[in-house]
C-alpha positions as CSV (number, residue, x, y, z in Angstrom):
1,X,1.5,63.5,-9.4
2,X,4.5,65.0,-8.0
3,X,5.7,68.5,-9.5
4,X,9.5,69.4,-9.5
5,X,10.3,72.6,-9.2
6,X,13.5,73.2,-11.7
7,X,15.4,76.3,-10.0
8,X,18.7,77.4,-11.1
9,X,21.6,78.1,-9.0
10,X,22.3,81.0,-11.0
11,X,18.8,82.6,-10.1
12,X,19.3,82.1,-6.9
13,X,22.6,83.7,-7.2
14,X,21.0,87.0,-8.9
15,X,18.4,87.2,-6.0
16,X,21.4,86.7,-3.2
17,X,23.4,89.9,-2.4
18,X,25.1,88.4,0.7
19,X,28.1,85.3,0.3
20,X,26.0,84.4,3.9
21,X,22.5,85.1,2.2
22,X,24.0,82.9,-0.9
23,X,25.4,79.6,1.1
24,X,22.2,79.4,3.1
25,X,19.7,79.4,-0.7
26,X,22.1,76.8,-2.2
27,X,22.1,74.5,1.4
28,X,18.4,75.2,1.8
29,X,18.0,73.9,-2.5
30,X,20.0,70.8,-1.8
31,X,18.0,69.8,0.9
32,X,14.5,70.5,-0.7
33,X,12.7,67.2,-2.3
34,X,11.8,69.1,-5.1
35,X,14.3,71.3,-6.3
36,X,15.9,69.7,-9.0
37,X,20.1,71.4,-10.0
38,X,21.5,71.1,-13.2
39,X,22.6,67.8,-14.3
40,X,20.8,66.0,-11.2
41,X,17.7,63.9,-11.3
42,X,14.4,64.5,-9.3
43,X,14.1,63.4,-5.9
44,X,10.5,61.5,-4.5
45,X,9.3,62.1,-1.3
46,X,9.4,59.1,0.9
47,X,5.7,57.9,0.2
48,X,6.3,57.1,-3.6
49,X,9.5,55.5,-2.5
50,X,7.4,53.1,-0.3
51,X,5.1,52.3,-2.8
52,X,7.2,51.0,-5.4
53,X,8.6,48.5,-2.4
54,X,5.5,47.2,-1.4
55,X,4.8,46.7,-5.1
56,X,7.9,45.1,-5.7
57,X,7.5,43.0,-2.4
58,X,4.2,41.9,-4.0
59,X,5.0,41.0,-7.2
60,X,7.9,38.8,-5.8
61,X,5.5,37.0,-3.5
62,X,3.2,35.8,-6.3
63,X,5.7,35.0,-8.4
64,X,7.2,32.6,-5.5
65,X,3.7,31.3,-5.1
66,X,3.2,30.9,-8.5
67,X,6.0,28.6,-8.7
68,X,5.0,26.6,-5.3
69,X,1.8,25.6,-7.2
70,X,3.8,24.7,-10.6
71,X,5.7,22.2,-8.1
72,X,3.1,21.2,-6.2
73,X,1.1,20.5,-9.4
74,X,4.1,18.3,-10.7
75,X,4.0,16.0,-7.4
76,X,0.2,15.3,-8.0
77,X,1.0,14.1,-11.5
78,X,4.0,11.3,-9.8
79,X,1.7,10.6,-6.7
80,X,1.6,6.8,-7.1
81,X,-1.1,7.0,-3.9
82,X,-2.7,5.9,-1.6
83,X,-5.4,8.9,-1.7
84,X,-4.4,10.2,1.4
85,X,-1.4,11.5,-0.1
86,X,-3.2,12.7,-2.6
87,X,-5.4,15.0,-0.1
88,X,-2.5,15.9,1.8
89,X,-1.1,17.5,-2.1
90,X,-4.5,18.9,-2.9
91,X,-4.7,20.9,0.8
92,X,-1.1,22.2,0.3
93,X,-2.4,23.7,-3.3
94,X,-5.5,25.2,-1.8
95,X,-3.2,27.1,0.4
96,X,-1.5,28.2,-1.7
97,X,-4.0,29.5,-4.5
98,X,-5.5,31.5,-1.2
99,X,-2.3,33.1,-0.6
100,X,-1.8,34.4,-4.4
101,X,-5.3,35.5,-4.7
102,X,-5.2,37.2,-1.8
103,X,-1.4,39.4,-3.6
104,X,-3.2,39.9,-6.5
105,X,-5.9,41.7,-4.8
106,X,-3.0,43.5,-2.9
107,X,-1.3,44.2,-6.7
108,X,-4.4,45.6,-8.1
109,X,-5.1,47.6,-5.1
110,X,-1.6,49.2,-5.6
111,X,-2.4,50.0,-8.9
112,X,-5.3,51.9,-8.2
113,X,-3.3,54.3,-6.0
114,X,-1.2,54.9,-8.1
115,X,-1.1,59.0,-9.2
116,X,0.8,58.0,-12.5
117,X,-1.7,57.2,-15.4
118,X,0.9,55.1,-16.9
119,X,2.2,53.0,-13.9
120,X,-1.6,52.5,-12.9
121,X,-1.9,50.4,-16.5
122,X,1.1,48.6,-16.0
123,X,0.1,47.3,-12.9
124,X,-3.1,46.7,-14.1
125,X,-1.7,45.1,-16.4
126,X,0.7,43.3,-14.9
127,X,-2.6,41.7,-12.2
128,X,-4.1,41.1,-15.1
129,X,-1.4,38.7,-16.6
130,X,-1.1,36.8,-13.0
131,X,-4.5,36.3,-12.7
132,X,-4.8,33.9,-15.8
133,X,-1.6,32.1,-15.3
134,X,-3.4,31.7,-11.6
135,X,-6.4,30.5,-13.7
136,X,-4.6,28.8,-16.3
137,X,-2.7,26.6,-13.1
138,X,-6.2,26.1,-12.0
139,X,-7.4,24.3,-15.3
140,X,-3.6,22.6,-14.9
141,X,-4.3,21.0,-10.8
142,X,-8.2,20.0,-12.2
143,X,-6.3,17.8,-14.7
144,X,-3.5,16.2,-12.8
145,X,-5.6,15.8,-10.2
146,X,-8.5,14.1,-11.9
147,X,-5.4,11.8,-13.5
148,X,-4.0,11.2,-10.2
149,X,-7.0,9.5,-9.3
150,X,-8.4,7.5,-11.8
151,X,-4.4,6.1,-11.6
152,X,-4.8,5.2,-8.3
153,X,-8.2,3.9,-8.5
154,X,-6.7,0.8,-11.4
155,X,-3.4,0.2,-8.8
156,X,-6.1,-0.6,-6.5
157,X,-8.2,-2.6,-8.8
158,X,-5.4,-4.3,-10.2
159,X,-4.1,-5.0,-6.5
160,X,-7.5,-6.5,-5.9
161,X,-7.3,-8.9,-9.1
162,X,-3.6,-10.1,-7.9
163,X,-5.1,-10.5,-4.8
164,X,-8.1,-12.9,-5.7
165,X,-6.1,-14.5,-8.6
166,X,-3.7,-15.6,-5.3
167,X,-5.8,-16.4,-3.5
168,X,-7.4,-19.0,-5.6
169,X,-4.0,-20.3,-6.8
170,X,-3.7,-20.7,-2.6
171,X,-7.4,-22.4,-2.8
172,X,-6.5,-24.5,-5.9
173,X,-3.2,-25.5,-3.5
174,X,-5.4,-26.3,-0.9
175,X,-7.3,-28.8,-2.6
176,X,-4.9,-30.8,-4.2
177,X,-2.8,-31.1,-1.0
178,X,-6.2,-32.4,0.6
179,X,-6.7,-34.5,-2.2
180,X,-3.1,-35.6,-2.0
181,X,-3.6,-36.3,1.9
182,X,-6.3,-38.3,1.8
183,X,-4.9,-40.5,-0.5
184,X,-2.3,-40.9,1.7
185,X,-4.6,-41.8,4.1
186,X,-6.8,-44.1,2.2
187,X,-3.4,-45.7,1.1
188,X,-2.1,-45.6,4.7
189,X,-5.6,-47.6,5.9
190,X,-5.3,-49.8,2.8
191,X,-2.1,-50.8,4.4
192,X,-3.4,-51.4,7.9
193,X,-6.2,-53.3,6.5
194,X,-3.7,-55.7,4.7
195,X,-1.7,-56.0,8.0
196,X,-4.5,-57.1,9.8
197,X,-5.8,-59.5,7.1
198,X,-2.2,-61.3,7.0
199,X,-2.4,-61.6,10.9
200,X,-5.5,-63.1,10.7
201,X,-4.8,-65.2,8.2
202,X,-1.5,-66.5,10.5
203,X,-3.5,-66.4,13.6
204,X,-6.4,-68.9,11.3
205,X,-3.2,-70.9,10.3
206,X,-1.6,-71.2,13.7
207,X,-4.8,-72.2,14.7
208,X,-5.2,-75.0,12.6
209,X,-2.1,-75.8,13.2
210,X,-2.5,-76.3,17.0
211,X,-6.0,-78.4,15.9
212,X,-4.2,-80.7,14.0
213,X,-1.6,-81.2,16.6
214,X,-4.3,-81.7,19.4
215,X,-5.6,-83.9,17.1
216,X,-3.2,-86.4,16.4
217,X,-2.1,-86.6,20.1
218,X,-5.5,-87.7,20.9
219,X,-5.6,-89.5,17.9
220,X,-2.2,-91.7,19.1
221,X,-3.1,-92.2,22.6
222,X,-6.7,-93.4,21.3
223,X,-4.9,-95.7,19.2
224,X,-2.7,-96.5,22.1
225,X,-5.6,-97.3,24.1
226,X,-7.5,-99.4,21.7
227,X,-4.0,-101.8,20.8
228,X,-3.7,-102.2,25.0
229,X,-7.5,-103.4,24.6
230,X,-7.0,-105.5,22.2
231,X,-4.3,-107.3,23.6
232,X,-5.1,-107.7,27.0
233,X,-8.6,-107.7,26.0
234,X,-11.3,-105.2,27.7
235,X,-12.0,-105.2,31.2
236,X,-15.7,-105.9,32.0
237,X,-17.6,-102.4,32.3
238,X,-15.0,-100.3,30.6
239,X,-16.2,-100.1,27.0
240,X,-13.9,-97.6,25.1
241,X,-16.6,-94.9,24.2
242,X,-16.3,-94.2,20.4
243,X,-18.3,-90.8,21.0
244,X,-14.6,-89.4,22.0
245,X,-13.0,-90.0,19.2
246,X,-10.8,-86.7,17.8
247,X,-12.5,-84.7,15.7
248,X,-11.0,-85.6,11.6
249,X,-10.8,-89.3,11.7
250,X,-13.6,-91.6,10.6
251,X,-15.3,-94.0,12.7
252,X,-14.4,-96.9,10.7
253,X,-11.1,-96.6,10.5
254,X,-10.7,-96.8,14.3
255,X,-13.0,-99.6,14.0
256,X,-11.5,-101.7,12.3
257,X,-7.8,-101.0,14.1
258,X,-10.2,-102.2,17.0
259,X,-10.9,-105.3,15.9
């Protein structure tokens, strides 16, 4: 603990006979740490003076960290995915909870050096409070975390399910455009087979057509043949042979337009 020494001017004054002897204990009180004049608070020395700014210095820092988590804590809840992101957000919080435990150490070390009793609680007090809201934003990332996940594990399930439900609509598509092509096809060769059928059916009919005409030109000049016979009467030797007669007329008839 620091001690102030409370001198009066006034003493000093009894104990100076000299105006010289006087100006240099008045200089030499104002410039001493711990004299303390009327009216005039006590000066520290340097050393306490640097304390209080490294313990100000830390309290600000875990404070700033303290809200760094709180945010970070906040973008795990909204994290839609994928779980990389998710990682990326959890390394960032690790970091961070290293960094604060590491200033509350630093705060509770500054408490302990402290010579005042009564600033020693405070800071003691003061760690104290920091270390459960760093505990209590522990219990806080567990949470969203452990939410963050499950979320992103039913997206992906759910983007499965769409997935297979298109993918047998696209099947179901599939099929009925085969089935709709091959009835095309069978259709298409139904067609064909009719075309052919009809051309046969011409070419049997052309056919018989060019039969019929073959036949009645034999027919005539048979008939032609067998009047010149008959008139003129048949040579010797040349017999008409019946076994040519056209095919489709009776041997009979031609017989009897013979004789």
């Amino acid at each position: 603990m620091f001690i102030s020494v409370q001198l009066r001017c006034s003493d000093w004054l009894h104990l100076a006979k000299r105006q010289q002897q006087k100006q240099v204990l008045i200089q030499a009180c104002r410039n001493s740490p711990h004299v303390t004049f009327p009216g005039s608070r006590t000066v520290r020395p340097n050393m306490a003076a640097s304390k209080d700014v490294h313990v100000q210095i830390c309290s600000q820092e875990i404070v700033k960290y303290d809200l760094e988590i709180k945010a970070l804590i906040q973008d795990i809840r909204e994290c839609q995915g994928p779980h990389s992101e998710l990682a990326d957000l959890n390394a960032k919080v690790k970091e961070k909870f290293h960094q604060l435990r590491g200033r509350i150490q630093d705060l509770e070390q500054l408490a302990k050096e402290q010579d005042k009793e009564s600033e020693k609680l405070a800071l003691l007090n003061e760690m104290e409070n920091h270390r459960k809201q760093m505990l209590s934003n522990q219990t806080a990332w567990r949470k969203a975390n452990l939410a963050c996940t499950l979320a992103i594990d039913n997206s992906e399930k759910d983007n499965l399910l769409r997935g297979g439900s298109s993918s047998v609509r696209q099947r179901k598509t599939t099929k009925e455009s085969l089935v709709q092509t091959s009835g095309e096809i069978t259709e298409s060769l139904l067609s064909i087979s009719r075309m052919m059928s009809q051309q046969v059916q011409q070419s049997e009919e052309t056919m018989h057509t060019l039969v019929r005409a073959l036949n009645l030109s034999e027919c005539s000049e048979f008939e032609s043949t067998a009047m010149h016979f008959n008139t003129h009467g048949v040579p010797a030797g040349k017999i008409p042979a019946l076994s040519l007669m056209p095919l489709g007329f009776e041997s009979g008839t031609l017989r009897s337009r013979v004789l």
